[in-house]
C-alpha positions in Angstrom: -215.4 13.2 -138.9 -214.6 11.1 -135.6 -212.7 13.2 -132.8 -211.9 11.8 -129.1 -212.3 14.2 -126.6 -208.2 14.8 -126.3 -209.1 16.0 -129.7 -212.4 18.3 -128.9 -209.7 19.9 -125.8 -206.9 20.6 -127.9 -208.8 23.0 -130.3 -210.5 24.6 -127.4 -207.1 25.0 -125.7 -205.5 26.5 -128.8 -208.6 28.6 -129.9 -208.2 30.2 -126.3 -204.6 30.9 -126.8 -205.1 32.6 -129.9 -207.3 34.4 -128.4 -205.2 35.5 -125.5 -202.5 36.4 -128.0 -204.2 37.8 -131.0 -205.2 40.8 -128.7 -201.8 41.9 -128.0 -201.9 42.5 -131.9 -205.0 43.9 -132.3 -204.7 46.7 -129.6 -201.9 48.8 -131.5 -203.8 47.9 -134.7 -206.9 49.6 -133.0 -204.9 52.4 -132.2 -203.6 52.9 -135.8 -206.4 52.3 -138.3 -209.8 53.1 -135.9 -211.5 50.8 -133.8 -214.6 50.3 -136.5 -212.3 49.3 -139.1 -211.0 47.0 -137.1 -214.2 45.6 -135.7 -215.5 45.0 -139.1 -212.6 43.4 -140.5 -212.5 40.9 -137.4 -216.2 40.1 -138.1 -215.9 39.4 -141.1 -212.7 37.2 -141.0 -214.6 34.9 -137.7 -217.4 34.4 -139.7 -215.4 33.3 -142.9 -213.2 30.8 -140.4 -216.8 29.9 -139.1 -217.8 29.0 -142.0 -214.5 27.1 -142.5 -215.0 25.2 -139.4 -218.7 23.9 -140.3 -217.3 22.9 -143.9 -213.8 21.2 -142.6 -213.3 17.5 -143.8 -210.6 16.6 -141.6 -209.2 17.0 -138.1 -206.4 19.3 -139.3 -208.4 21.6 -141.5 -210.8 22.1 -138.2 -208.0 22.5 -135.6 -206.6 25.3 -137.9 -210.0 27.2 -138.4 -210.7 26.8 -134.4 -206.7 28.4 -134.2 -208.0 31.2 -136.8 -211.2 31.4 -135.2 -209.7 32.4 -132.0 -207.1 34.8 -133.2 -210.6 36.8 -135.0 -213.2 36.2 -132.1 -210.8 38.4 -129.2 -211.5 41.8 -131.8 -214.6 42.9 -130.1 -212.9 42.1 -126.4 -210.3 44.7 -127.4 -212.5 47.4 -129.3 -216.0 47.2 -128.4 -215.2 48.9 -124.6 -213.0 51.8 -126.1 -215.9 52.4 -128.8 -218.5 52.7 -125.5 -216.0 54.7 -123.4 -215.3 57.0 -126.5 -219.1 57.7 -126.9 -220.7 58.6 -123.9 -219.2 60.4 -121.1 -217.9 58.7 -118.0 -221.4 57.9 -116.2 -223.0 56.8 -119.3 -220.2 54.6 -120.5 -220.4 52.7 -117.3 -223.9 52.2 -117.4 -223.9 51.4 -121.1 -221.0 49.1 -120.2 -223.5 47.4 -117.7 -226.0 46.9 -120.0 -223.4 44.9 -122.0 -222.8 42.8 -119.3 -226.4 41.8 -118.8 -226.2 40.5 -122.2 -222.9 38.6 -121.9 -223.9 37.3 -118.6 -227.0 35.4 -120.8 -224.7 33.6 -123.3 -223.1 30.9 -121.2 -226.4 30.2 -119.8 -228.3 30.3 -123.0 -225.6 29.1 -125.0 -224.7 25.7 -124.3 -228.3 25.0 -123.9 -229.3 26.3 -127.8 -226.1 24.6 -129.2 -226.5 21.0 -127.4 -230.5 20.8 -129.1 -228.7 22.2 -132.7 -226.1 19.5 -132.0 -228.8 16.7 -131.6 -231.3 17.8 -134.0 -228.8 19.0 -136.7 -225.2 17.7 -136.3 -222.3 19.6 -134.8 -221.6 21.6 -138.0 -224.8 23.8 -138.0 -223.2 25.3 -134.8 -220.7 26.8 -136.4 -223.0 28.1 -139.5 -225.2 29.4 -136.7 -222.5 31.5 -135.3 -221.5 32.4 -138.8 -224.7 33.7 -139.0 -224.8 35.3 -136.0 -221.1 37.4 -137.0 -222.4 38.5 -140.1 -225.4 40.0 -138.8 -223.0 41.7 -136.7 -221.0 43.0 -139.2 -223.8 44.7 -140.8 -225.1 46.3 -137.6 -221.4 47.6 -137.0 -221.4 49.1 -140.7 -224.2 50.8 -140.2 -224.7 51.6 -136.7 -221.9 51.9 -134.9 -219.4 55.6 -135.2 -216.1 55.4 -135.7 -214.7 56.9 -132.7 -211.0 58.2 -131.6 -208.1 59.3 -132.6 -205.9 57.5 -135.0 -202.2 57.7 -134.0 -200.1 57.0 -137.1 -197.1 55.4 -134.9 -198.5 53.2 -133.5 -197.6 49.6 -135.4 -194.1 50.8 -135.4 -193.0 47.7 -133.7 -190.8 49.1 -131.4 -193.3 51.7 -130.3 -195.7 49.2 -129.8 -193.2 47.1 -127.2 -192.9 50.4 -125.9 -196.7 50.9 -125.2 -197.5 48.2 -123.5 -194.1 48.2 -121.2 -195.1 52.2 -120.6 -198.8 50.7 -119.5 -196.9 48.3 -117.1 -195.6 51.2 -115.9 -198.6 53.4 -115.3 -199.8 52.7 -111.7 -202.9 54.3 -111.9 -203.8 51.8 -115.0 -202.2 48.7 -113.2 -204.4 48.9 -110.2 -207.3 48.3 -112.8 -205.8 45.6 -114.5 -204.7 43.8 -111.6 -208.3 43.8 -110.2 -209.8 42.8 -113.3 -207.2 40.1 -114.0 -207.5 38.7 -110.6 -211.0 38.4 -110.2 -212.0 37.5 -113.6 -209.5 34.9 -112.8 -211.1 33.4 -110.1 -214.4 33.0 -112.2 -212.7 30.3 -113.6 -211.8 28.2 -110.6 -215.6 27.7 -111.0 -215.5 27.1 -114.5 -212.9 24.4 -114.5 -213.5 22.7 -110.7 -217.4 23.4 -110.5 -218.3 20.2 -112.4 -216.3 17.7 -110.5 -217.5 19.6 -107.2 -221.0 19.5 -107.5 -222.0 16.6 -109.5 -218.7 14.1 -108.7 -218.4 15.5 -104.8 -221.9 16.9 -104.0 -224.1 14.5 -106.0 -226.0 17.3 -108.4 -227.7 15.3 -111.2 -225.4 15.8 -114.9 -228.9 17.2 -116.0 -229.2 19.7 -113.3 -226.1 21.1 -113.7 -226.9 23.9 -115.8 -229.1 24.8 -113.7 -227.3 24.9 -110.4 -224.3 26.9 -112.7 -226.7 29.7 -114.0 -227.4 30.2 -110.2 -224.2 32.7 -110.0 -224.8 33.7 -113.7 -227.6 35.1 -111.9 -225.6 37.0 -109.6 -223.0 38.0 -112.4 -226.2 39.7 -114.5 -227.3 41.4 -110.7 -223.9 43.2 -110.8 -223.8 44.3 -114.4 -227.7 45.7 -113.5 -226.5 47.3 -110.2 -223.7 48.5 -112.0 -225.7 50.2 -114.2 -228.1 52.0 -111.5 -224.8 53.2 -109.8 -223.5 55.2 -112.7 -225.0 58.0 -111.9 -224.8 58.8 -108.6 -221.6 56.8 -107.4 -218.1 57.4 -108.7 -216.1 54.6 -111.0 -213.2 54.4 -107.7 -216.2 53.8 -105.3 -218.2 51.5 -107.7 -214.5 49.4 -108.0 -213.8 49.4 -104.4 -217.3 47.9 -103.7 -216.8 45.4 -106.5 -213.6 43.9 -105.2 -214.7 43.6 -101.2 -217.8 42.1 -102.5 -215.7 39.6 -104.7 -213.1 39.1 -101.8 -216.5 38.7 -99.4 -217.6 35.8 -101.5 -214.2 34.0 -102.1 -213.6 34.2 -98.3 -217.3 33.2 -97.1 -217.1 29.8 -99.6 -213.5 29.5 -98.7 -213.9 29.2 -94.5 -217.1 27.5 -94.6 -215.5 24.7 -96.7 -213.4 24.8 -94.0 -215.0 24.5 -91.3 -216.8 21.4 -93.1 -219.8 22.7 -94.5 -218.8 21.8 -97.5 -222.5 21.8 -99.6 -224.6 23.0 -103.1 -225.7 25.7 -101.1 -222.5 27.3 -99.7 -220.8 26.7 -103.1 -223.6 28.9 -105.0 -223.6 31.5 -102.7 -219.9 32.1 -102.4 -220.0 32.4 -106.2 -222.7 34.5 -106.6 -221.2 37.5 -104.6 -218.1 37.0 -106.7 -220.1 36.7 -109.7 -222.1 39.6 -108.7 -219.0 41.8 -107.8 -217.2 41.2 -111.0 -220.0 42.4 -112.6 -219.9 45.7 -111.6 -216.1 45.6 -111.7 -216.4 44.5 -115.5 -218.5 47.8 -116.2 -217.0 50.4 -114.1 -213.4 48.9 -113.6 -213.0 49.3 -117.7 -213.6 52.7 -117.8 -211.1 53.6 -114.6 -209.0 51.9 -116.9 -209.3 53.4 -120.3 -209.4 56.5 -118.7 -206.3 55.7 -117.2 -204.4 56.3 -120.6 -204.7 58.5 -123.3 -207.1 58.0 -126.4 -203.9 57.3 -128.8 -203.2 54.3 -126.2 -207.0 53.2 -125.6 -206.6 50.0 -128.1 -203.2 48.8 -126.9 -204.9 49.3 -123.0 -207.7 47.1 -123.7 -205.6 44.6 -125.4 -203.7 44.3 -122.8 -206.7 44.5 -120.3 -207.9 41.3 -122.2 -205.2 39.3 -122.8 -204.2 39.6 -118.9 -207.7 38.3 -118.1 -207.2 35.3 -120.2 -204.2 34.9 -118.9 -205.8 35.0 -115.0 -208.1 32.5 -116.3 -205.2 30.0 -117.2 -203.5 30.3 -114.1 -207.0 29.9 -111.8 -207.4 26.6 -114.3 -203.9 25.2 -113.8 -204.1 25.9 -110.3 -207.7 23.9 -109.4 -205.9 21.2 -111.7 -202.8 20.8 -109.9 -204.2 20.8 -106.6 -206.9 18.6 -107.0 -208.2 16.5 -104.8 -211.8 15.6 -105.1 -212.8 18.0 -103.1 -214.1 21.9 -103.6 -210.8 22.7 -101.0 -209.0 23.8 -104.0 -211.2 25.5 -105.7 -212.6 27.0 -102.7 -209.4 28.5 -101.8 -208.1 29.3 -105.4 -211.4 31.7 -105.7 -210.2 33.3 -101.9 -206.8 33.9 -103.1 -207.1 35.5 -106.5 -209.7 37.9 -105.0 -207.8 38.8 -102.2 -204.9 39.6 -104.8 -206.9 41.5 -107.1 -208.4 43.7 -103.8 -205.1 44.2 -102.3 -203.6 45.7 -105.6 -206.3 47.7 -106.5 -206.1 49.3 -102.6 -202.3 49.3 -103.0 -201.6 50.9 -106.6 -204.5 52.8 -106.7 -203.7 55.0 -103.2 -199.9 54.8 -104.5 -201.6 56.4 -108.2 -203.9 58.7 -106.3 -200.8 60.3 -104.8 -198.3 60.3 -107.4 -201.2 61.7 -109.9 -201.3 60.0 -113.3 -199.4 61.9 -116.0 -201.0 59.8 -118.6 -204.0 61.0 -118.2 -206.0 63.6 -120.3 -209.2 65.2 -119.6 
């Protein structure tokens, strides 16, 4: 089956908005029927429309598995964070959550370096029996592994109670200075992800062959965060271990940002700048996710994580069209798209979280 690249972007665009908008779904779904049936089901349906995918005959039949694909592959963004915070107490669940950043942090750099050898020694369909694979084994860990965990609240797909979830989690200020943060700064990782190839190879002459390399450089620091995060747990609070991540974030943005600036425009300054970020929204991935489920009560834990996710997918898209639209050939816009997405997601966590800490959060249960 022939495809021009116009063809290969349009099912990664769509698989990424049903992604995005699948979660919104999922989260009250979560809430209603327990976040392991969920899980399971999810598994089970990506690795059927994997499957689906590796057998398609035609450019339609694959662009609708890569849609279906998407709308099943967001179930463990929403679920798998409440199922850690629901297990372990606050301390733990961070540094649990840490260790499961250290082991996303390795699959965009392992990743795309497994699938390209499948690709050339196998064809581009064993990728997607590899990941169907991969889901199923999955599945089975989840059945017999992993507790089912909360409360189920019997309400929540009414449809007009689950409209009026998420506008109440708009509303909570205590939540919103998490989500803000998160949205923001996961955000700005993707300035990176959609500029950093025309800036280093097209602007700063890195080799197409090194590129990998040069990118896993603030993979590096994104898996240094996740780690710190999880020495932190113990002895530093979740507001503390936030705060830190977001300056840290902001420090990088701003550092890349004025020495691009000032005309120091390099590899080296590039890497740098984005390895503090990277490293900050490590930590913020781990801690800031428990501030924020424990921001709501357990009823509302799906529908918060859904949200959480589909915002961050959403920060990514506007960090992408932004690099885009301001393009010039140079890493100016990336440079300062990074600097201002940070500095947003620091200023409303400082904001709404000393406005939450004074009002007191009445969604919140101990």
């Amino acid at each position: 089956m022939a495809t021009d690249a116009s063809a290969i972007q349009l099912t990664m665009s769509l698989n990424l908005l049903a992604f995005s908008i699948a979660q919104l779904a999922y989260g009250p779904m979560a809430d209603r029927f327990g976040r392991k049936r969920l899980l399971l089901i999810g598994m089970g349906c990506f690795a059927v429309t994997s499957l689906a995918c590796a057998l398609a005959m035609g450019f339609g039949t694959l662009l609708a598995g890569r849609i279906a694909q998407g709308a099943f592959a967001c179930v463990p963004s929403v679920v798998v964070a409440v199922i850690i915070r629901e297990s372990y107490g606050e301390a733990r669940a961070a540094k649990v959550l840490g260790i499961y950043g250290i082991a996303l942090g390795g699959v965009p750099a392992l990743g795309p370096v497994i699938g390209s050898y499948i690709f050339v020694w196998v064809g581009w369909r064993a990728n997607f029996f590899v990941v169907a694979g991969l889901a199923i084994l999955m599945l089975l860990f989840v059945a017999y592994g992993v507790p089912e965990t909360g409360r189920k609240n019997r309400q929540a797909l009414n449809l007009r109670r689950a409209v009026g979830g998420y506008v109440h989690l708009l509303r909570n200020r205590r939540y919103m200075s998490y989500l803000v943060a998160l949205t923001c700064v996961f955000g700005a990782l993707f300035a990176f992800v959609t500029a950093g190839p025309f800036v280093l190879i097209d602007r700063l002459g890195v080799a197409t062959q090194h590129y990998g390399i040069a990118a896993a450089v603030p993979i590096g620091g994104f898996i240094a965060g996740s780690f710190a995060a999880t020495r932190m747990a113990d002895h530093v609070s979740i507001t503390r271990q936030v705060q830190a991540s977001v300056l840290i974030s902001l420090a990088g943005g701003l550092l890349m940002f004025a020495l691009v600036i000032a005309g120091h425009e390099n590899v080296a300054v590039i890497l740098i700048g984005m390895s503090l970020q990277h490293f900050g929204l490590g930590v913020l991935l781990a801690a800031g996710y428990v501030g924020l489920l424990d921001a709501v009560t357990d009823e509302s834990r799906g529908s918060a994580s859904a949200l959480a996710g589909s915002a961050q997918v959403a920060g990514a898209s506007v960090a992408s069209f932004l690099v885009g639209a301001f393009h010039d050939g140079s890493a100016l816009p990336m440079a300062a798209t990074v600097a201002v997405l940070c500095a947003f997601g620091t200023i409303g966590w400082f904001v709404l979280g000393s406005v939450s800490n004074t009002a007191g959060n009445p969604d919140h249960r101990t």
